[in-house]
C-alpha positions as CSV (number, residue, x, y, z in Angstrom):
1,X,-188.8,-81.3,-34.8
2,X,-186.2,-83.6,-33.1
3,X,-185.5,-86.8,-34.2
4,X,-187.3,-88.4,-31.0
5,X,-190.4,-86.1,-30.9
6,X,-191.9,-89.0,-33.5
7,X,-193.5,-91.5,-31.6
8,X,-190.6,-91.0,-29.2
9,X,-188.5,-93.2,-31.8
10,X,-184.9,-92.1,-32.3
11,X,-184.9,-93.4,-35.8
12,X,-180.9,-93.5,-35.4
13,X,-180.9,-95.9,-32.6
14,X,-182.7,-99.4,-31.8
15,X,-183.0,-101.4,-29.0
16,X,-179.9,-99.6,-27.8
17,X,-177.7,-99.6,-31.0
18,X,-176.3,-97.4,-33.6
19,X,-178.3,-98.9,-36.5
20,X,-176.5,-99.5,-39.7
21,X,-177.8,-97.4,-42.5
22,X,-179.9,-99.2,-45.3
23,X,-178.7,-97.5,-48.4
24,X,-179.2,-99.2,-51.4
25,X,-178.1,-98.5,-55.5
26,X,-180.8,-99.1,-57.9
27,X,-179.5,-98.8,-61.5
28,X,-182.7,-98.1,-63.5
29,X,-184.2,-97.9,-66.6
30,X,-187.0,-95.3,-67.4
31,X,-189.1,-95.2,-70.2
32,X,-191.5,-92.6,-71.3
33,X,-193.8,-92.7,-74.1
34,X,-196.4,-89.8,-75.1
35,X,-199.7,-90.3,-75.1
36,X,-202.5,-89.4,-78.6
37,X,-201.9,-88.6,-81.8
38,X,-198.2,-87.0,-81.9
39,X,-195.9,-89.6,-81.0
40,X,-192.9,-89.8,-78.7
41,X,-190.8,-92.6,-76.9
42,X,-187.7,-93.1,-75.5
43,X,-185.8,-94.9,-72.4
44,X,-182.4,-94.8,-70.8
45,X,-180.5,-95.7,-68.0
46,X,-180.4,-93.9,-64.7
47,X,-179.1,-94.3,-61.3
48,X,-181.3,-94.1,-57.8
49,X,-180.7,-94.5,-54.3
50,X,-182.5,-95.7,-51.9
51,X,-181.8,-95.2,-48.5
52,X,-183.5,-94.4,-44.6
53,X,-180.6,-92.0,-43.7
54,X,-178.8,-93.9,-41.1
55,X,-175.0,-93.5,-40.6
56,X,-172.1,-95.4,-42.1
57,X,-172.8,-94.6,-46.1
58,X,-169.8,-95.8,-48.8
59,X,-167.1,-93.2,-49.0
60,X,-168.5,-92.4,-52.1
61,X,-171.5,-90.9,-51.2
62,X,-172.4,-88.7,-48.5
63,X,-175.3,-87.0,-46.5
64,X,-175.5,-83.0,-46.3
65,X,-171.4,-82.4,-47.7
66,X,-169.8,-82.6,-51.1
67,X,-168.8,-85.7,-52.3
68,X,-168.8,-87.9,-55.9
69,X,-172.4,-88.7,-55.0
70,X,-174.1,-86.5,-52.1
71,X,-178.3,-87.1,-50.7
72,X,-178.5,-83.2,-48.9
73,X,-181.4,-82.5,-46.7
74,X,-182.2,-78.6,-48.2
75,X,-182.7,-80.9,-51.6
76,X,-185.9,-82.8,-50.2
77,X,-188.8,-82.6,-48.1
78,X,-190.4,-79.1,-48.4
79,X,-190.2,-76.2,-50.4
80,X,-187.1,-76.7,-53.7
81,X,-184.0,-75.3,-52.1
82,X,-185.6,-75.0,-48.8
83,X,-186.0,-78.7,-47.5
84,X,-185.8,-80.4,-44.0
85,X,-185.6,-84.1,-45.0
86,X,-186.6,-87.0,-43.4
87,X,-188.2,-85.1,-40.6
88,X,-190.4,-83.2,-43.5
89,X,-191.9,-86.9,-44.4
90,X,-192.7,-87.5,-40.2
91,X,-194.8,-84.0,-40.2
92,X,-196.6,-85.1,-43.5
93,X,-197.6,-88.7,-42.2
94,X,-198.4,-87.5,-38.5
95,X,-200.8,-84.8,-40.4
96,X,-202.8,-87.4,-42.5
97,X,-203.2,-89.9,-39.3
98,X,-200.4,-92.2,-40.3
99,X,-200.0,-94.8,-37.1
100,X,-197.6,-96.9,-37.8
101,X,-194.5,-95.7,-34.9
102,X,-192.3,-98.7,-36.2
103,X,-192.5,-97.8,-40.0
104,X,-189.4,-97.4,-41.9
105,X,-189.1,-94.3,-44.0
106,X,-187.1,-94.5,-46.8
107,X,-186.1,-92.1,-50.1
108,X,-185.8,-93.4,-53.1
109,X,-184.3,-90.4,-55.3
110,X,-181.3,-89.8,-57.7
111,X,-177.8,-88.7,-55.9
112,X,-176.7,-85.0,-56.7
113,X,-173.6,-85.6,-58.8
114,X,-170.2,-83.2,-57.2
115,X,-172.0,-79.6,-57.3
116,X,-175.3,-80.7,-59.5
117,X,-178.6,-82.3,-58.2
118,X,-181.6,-82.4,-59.9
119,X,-184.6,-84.7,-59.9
120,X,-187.8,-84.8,-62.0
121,X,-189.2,-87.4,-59.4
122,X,-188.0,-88.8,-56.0
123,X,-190.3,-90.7,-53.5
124,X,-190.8,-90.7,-49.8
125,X,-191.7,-94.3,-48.3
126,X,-193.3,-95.4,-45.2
127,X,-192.7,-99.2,-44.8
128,X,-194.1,-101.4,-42.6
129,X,-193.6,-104.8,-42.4
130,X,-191.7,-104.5,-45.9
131,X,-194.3,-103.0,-47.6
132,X,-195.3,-99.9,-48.6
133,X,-198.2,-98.0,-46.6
134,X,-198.0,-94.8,-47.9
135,X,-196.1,-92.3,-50.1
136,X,-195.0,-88.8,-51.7
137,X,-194.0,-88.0,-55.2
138,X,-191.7,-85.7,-54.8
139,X,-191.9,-83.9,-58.0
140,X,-189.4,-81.3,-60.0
141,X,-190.2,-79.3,-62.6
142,X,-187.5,-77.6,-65.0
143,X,-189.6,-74.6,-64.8
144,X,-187.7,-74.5,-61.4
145,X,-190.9,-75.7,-59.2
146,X,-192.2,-78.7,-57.2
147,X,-195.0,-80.1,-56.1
148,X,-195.8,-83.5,-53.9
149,X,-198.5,-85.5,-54.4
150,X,-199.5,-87.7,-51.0
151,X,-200.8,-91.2,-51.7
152,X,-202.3,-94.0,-49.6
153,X,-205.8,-96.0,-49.0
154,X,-207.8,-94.6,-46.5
155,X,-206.8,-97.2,-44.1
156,X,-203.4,-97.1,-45.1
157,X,-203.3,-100.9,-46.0
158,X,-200.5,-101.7,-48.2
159,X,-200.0,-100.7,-51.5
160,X,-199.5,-103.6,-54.1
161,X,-198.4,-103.0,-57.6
162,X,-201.7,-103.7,-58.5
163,X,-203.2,-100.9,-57.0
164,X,-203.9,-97.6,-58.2
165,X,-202.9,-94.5,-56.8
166,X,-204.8,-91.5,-57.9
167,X,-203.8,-87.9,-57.7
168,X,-205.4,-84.8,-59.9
169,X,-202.4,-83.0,-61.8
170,X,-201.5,-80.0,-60.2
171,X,-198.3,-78.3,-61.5
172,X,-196.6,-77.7,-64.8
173,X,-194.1,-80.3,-65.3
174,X,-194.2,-80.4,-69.6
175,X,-194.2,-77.4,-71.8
176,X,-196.4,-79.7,-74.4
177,X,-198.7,-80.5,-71.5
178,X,-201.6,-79.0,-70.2
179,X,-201.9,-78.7,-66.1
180,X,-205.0,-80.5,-66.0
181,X,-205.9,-84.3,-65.8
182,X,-204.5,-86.7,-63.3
183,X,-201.5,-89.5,-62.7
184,X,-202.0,-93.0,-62.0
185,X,-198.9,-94.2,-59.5
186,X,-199.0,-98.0,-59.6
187,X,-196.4,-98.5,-57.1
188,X,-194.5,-101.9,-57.2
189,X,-191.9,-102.5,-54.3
190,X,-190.1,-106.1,-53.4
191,X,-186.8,-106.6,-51.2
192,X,-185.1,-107.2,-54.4
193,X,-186.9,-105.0,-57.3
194,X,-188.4,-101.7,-57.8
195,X,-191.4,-101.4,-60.6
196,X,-193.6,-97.5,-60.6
197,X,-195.5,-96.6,-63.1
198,X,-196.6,-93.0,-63.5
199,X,-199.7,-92.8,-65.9
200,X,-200.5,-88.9,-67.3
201,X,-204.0,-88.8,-68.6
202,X,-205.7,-86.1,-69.9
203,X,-208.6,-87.0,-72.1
204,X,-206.5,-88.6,-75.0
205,X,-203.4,-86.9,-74.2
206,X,-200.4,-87.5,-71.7
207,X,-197.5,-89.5,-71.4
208,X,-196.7,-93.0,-69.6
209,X,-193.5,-92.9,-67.6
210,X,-192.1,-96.5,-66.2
211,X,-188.9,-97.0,-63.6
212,X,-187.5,-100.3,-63.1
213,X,-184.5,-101.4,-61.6
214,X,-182.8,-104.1,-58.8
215,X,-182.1,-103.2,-55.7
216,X,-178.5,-104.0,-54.2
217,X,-176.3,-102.2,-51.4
218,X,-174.2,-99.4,-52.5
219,X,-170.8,-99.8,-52.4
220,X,-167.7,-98.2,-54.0
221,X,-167.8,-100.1,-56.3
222,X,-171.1,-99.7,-57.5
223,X,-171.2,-96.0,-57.3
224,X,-167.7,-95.7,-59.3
225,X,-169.3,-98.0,-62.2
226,X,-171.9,-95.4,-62.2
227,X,-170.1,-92.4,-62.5
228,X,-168.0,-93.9,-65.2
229,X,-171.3,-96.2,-67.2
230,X,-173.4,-92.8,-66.8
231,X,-170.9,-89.5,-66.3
232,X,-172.1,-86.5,-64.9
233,X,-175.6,-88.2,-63.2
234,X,-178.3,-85.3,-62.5
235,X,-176.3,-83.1,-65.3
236,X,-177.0,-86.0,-68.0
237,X,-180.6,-86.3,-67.2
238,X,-181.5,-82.5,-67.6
239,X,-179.5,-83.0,-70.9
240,X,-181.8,-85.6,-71.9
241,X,-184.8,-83.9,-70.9
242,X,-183.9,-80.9,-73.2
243,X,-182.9,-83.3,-76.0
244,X,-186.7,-84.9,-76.1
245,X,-188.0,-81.4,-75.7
246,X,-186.3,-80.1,-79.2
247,X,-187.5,-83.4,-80.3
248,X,-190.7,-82.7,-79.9
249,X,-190.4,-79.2,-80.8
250,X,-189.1,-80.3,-84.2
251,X,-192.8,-82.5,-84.4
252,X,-194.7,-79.0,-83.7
253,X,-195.8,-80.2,-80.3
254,X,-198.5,-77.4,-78.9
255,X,-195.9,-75.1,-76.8
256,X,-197.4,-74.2,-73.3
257,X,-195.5,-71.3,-71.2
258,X,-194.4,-71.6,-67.9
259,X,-197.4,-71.6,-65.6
260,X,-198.1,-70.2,-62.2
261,X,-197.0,-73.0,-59.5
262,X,-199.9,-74.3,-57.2
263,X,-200.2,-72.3,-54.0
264,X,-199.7,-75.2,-52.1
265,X,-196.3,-77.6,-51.7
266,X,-198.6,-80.8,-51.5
267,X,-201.5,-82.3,-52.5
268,X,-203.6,-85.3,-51.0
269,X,-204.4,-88.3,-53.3
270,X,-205.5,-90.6,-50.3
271,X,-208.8,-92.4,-51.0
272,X,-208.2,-92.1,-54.4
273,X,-206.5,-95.4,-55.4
274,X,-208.5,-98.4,-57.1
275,X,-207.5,-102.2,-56.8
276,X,-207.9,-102.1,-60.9
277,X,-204.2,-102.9,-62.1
């Protein structure tokens, strides 16, 4: 799909102009705590970008080559290893009756570090207005699969923090969780702060995952802090994730197998969000 066959919007060009890209660097903090009787908490530091892939990016980063920090298409939107970007996100919105032609659509998702890239969770945006309409949770397992999850209201009003989302679990993501239950997205976005909660729930069990962080423009600068403050980026996380995992191997955590991945790439949670906080 070109880039004009959407609405007939060149998404590179308004009213005439090369736009300027909007590519922002949220340095966040994630927490995670596990859910019933065995417990399990931690948090640390982690760097996001957030950006609606038009041109002119730092020299530190790049789209689609190698670079200190990279965003590459074949990393997002579809199939792990097999993605088509932004235009992915278009297809997905067209498909569930999104009509909003002057929405912006963002990524919000960590930066591939020189020759590494991995991401338990990045999201697709649609903003209108500067606000969010609608979704995907973009989600990595180390098991080596991914699944989407697709969430809006029905009449794809905007999404507060307040509000709910609600999508039924549908891949393995844990080894000490079951693939069963459902995640609560509260998804808080301002023009200067980003606030999502992920709730797991599964009868007593699950795990409560928080990401929280300011958003300013990338610039050298910023990026270079980051690769010195927090070395090696997507590398370091996946170490992390491994570290909590002997952790709770050491507690005697129930050890589940890698299971089958869900036959297909995304799910629809639309309809499913409350107003409850």
């Amino acid at each position: 799909m070109s880039k004009k066959s959407w609405r007939g919007i060149d998404p590179d060009r308004v009213a005439g102009r090369i736009r300027r890209a909007m590519i922002e660097h949220v340095a966040a903090t994630t927490h995670h705590s596990r859910r019933g009787a065995l417990k399990n908490a931690f948090a640390y530091g982690v760097d996001y970008v957030l950006t609606d892939f038009g041109p002119g990016w730092p020299a530190a980063i790049s789209r689609n080559r190698f670079n200190l920090w990279s965003v590459r298409d074949r990393d997002h939107g579809g199939a792990r290893g097999e993605g088509r970007g932004v235009d992915w996100f278009r297809e997905v919105l067209a498909a569930h009756g999104f009509d909003h032609g002057n929405a912006r659509l963002l990524l919000l998702t960590q930066p591939g570090f020189l020759w590494f890239q991995f991401n338990p969770v990045s999201f697709w945006i649609a903003m209108v207005d500067g606000a969010p309409h609608a979704f995907v949770a973009e989600v990595n397992s180390t098991f080596g699969q991914r699944h989407c999850y697709f969430c809006a209201h029905d009449d794809f009003r905007p999404i507060t923090a307040s509000d709910r989302m609600i999508a039924e679990k549908r891949m393995h993501v844990s080894p000490f969780q079951q693939v069963q239950g459902r995640y609560l997205f509260n998804f808080g976005m301002t023009d200067s702060a980003i606030n999502i909660r992920i709730s797991y729930e599964n009868g007593d069990q699950g795990v409560l995952a928080t990401l929280s962080g300011t958003r300013r423009r990338a610039t050298n600068r910023s990026l270079l802090g980051a690769a010195l403050r927090r070395p090696l980026g997507a590398a370091r996380v996946l170490a992390l994730i491994h570290w909590q995992a002997m952790i709770l191997a050491m507690k005697r955590a129930p050890f589940l197998r890698r299971q089958p991945p869900p036959a297909a790439l995304l799910s629809d949670g639309r309809g499913h969000g409350d107003t409850a906080g």
